[in-house]
PLY file of the C-alpha trace (Angstrom):
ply
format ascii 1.0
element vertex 135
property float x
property float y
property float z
element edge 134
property int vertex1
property int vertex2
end_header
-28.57 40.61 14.53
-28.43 44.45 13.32
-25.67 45.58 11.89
-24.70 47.81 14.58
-24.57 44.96 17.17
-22.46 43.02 14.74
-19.90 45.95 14.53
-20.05 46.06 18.50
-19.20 42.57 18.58
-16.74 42.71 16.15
-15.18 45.38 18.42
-15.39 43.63 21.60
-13.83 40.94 20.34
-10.92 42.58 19.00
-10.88 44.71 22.75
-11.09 40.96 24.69
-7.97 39.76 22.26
-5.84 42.79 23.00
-7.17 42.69 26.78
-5.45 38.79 26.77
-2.33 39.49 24.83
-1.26 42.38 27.12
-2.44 40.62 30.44
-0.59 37.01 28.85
2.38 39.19 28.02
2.26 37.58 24.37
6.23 37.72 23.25
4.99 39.68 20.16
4.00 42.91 22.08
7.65 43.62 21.60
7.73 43.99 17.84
8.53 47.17 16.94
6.28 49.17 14.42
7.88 52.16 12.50
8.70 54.98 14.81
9.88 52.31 17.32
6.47 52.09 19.03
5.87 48.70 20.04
3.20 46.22 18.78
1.73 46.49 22.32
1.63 50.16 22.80
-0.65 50.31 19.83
-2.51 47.19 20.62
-3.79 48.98 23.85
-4.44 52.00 22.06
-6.87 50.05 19.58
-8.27 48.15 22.45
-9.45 51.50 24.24
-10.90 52.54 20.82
-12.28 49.27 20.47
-14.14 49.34 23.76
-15.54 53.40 23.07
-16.26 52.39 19.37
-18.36 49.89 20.43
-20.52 51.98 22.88
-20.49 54.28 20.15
-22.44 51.76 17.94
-24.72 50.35 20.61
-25.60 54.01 21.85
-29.00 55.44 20.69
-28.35 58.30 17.75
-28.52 61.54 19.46
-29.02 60.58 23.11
-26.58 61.59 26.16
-25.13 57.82 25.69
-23.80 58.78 22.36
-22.70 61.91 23.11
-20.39 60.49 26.36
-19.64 57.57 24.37
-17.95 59.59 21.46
-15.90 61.44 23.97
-14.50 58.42 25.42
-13.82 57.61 21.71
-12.20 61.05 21.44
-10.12 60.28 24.61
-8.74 56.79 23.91
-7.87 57.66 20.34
-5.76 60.47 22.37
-4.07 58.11 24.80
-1.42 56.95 22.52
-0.38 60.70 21.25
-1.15 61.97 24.74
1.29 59.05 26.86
4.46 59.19 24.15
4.37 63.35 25.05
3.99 62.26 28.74
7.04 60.39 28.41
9.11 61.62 25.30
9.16 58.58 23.85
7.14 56.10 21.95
8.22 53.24 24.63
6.01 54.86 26.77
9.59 54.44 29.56
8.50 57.20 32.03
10.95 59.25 34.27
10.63 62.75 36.67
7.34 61.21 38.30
5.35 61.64 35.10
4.87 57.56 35.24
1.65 59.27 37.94
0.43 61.65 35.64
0.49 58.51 32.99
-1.57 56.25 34.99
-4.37 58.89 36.50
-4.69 60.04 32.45
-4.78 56.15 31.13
-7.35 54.96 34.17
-9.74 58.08 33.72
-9.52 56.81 29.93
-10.56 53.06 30.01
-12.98 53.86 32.88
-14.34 56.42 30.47
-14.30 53.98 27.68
-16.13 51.04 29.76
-18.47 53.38 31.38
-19.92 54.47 28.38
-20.06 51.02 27.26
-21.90 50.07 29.96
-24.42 53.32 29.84
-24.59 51.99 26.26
-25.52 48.07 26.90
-27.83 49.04 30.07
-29.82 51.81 27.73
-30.28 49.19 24.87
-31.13 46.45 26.99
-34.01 48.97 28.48
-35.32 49.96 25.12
-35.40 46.46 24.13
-37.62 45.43 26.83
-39.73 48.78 26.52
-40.24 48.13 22.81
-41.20 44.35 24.22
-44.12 45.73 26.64
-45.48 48.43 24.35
-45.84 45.51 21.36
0 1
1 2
2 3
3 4
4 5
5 6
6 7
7 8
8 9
9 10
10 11
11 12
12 13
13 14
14 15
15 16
16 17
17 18
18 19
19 20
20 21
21 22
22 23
23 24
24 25
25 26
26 27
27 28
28 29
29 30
30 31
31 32
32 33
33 34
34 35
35 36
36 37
37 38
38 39
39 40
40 41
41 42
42 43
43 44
44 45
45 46
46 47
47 48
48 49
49 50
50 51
51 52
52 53
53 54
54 55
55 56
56 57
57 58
58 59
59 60
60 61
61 62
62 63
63 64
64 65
65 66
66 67
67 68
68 69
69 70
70 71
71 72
72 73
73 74
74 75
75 76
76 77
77 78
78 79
79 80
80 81
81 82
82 83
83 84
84 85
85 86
86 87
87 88
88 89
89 90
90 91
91 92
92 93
93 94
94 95
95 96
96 97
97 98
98 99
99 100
100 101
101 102
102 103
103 104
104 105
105 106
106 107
107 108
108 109
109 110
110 111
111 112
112 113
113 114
114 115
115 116
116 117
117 118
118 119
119 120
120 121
121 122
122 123
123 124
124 125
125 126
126 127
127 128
128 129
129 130
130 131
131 132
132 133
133 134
């Protein structure tokens, strides 16, 4: 396995945990971490990050995959900043309709992020087999 598929997996992995904690509502999303963010906040932060990292590290060096898959990185390692401004807090508790606003900005993110993961598997999965015919 190359490194860079290890480092993917090693990513998705740590995306599928934080995917399971939020979606189980694990008790210990409610720690708080210094500012008062909680545990989960930041776990779904790193899970977006997770997911773009990893199409960053699948994606071909200098293609349009890496490129798209870097800005997704660039986007989901704003979400965090970019949703505690949204709601002037770092509870992410959302009031004056800006709870809308949140949720357009955090779907256009993780579809962003997934996208490019997928552009990222599908064009790897296509060289593979292209470097398979031409050998």
């Amino acid at each position: 396995m190359r490194n860079t598929s290890l480092i993917a997996s090693a990513l998705l992995a740590f995306a599928a945990f934080a995917l399971l904690s939020l979606l189980g509502g694990a008790s210990y999303l409610e720690v708080p971490l210094p500012g008062d963010l909680p545990l989960g906040n930041a776990l779904a932060a790193l899970g977006l990050c997770a997911i773009a990292g990893a199409a960053v590290a699948l994606s071909a060096p200098g293609s349009a995959a890496r490129a798209t898959a870097r800005a997704s990185l660039i986007g989901a390692g704003l979400w965090l900043p970019a949703s505690a401004l949204l709601a002037g807090n770092a509870q992410l508790n959302f009031a004056h309709g800006r709870g809308l606003s949140w949720l357009v900005l955090s779907a256009a993110i993780a579809a962003a992020a997934v996208g490019s993961l997928l552009w990222a598997v599908a064009a790897s999965a296509l060289a593979a087999v292209r470097s398979r015919k031409s050998s």
